[in-house]
C-alpha positions in Angstrom: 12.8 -6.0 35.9 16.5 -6.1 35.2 18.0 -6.1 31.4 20.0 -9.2 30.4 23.5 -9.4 29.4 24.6 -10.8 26.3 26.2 -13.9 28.0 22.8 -14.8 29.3 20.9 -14.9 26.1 22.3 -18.6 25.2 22.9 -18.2 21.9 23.5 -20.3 19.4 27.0 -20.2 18.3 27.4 -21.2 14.3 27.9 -24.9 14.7 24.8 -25.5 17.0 22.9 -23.2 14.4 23.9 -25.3 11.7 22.8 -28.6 14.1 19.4 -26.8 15.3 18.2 -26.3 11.4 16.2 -29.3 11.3 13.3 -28.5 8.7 13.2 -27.1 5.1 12.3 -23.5 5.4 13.6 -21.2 2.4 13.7 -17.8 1.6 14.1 -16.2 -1.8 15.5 -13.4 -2.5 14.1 -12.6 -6.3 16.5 -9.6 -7.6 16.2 -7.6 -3.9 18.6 -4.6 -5.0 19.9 -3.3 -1.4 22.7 -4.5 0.5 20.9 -3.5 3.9 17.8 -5.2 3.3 19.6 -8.6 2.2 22.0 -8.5 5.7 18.5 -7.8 7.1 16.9 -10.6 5.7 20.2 -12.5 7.1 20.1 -11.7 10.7 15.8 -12.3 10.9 16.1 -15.5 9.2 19.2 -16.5 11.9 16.5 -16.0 14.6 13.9 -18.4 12.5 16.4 -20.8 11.5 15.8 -20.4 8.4 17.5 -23.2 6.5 18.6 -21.6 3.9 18.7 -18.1 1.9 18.7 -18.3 -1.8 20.1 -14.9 -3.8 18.6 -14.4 -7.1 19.4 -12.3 -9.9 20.9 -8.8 -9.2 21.0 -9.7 -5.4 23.9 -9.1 -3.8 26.0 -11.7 -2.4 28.0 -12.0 0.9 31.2 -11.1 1.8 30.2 -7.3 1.5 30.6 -4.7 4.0 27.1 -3.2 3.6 25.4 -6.7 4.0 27.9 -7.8 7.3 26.7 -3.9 8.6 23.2 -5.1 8.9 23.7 -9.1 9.3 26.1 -8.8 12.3 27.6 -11.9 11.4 24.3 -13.7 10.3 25.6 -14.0 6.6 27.8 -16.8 8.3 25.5 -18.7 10.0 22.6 -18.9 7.6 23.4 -20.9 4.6 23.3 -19.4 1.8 23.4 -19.6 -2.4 23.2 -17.4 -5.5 21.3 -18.3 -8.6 20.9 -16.3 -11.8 17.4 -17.2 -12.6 14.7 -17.2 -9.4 12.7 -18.9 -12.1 14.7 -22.2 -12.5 15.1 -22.6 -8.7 11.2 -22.1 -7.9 11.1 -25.3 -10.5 13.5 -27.1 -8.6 11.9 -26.0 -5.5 8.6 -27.5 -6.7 10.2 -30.4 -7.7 11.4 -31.1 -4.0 8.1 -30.9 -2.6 8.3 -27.3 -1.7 5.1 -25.0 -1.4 6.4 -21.6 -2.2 4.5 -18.7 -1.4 5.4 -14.8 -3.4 4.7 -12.5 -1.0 3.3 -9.9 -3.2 0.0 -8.1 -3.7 -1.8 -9.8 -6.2 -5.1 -10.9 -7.6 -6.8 -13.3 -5.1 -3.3 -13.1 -2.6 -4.6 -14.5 0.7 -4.5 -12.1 3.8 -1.6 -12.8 5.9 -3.9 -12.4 8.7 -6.0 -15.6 7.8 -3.6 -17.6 5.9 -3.2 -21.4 7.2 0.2 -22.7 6.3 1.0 -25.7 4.9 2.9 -29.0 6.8 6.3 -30.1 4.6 8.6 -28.0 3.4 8.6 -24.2 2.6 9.6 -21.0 0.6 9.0 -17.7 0.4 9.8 -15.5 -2.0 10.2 -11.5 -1.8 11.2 -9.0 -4.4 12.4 -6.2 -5.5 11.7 -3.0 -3.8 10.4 -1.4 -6.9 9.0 -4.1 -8.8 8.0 -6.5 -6.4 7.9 -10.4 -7.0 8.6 -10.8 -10.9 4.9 -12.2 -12.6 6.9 -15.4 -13.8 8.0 -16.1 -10.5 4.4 -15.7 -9.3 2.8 -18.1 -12.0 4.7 -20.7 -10.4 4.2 -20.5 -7.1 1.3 -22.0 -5.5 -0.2 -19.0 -4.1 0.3 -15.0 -3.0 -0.3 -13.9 0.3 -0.1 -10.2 0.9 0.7 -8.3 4.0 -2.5 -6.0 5.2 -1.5 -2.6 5.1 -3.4 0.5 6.7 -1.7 3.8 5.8 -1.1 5.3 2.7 1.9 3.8 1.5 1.4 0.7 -0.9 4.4 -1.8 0.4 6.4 -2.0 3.3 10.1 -2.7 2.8 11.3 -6.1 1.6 13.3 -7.1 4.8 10.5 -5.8 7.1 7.9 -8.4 5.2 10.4 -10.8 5.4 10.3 -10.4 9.4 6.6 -10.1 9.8 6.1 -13.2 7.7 8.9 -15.2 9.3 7.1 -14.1 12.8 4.0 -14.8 11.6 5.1 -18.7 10.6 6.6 -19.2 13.5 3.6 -18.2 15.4 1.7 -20.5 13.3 3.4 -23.7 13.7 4.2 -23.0 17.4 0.5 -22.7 18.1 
C-alpha cells in the first residue's frame, strides 16, 4: 500500500467546483461564534459540495485569518452569504421548496441513525456552541434530528456535527 501524492488526488480546482454543484444543499450557520469551526464547516462542505454556506447572526464572515487557518482555501470555493436574521432566511428557504432540518436535541428529534432524507432540496441548520439551534429557528423547520451520543458529554462540536451529518447524507443518497 503506497500513500498518494497531492497531484494524484484529482481535485477539483475552484471553477470545476463551482460547475460540479449541481443540487440545492444548504448549510446554516445560526449565530456559530468560532472562527475555527466556521473555516471547518468550509472545507467539509467543499468535500460535499455543498451549494452554499449561509452565515447568520454573530457568525463570522470570510476573509479572516482564523477562518482561512481551518478552511485551507475552502472559504473560496464554497459559496457563501451573511444574513442578520437565521429566521427570515429559513422563511425564504421554505418558500423555495427547501426542507430544513435544525440539528439539535429536541423533543421528538429523529435519530440520525434512522432518519430517511428527503428528495428536493435541503438545509441544515447548526448552532451555537453554547446555545445550540435558537427555538424560533426550530419552530420553523420541519423537523430535529439529533446526533446519538454515548459518553458523558451532552453535544459534540458544531463543525464535527456538521461533518457527520454531511457524511451521513451523502451516504444516504449514494446508497
Amino acid at each position: 500500500m503506497r500513500k498518494k501524492a497531492n497531484e494524484e488526488l484529482g481535485r477539483l480546482n475552484n471553477d470545476e467546483y463551482s460547475k460540479s454543484v449541481n443540487r440545492d444543499l444548504v448549510i446554516i450557520a445560526d449565530n456559530v461564534r468560532s472562527m475555527n469551526n466556521i473555516g471547518s464547516m468550509f472545507r467539509t462542505s467543499d468535500a460535499f459540495l455543498v451549494s452554499k454556506i449561509y452565515l447568520c447572526g454573530i457568525s463570522a464572515i470570510p476573509p479572516h485569518r482564523e477562518i482561512t487557518k481551518t478552511a485551507i482555501g475552502a472559504e473560496k470555493s464554497v459559496p457563501w452569504e451573511y444574513r442578520k436574521h437565521t429566521s427570515e432566511l429559513i422563511d425564504e428557504l421554505l418558500s423555495n421548496g427547501f426542507t430544513l432540518i435544525a440539528i439539535e436535541q429536541a423533543d421528538d428529534a429523529r435519530n440520525m441513525m434512522n432518519v430517511t432524507y428527503p428528495d428536493g432540496p435541503i438545509g441544515f441548520v447548526f448552532g451555537n456552541e453554547i446555545d445550540g439551534v435558537s427555538q424560533d429557528v426550530i419552530n420553523k423547520c420541519q423537523y430535529c434530528m439529533e446526533i446519538p451520543q454515548l459518553g458523558t458529554k451532552h453535544s459534540f462540536n458544531v463543525s464535527v456535527s456538521c461533518g457527520m451529518v454531511l457524511w451521513d447524507y451523502e451516504k444516504f443518497k449514494n446508497n
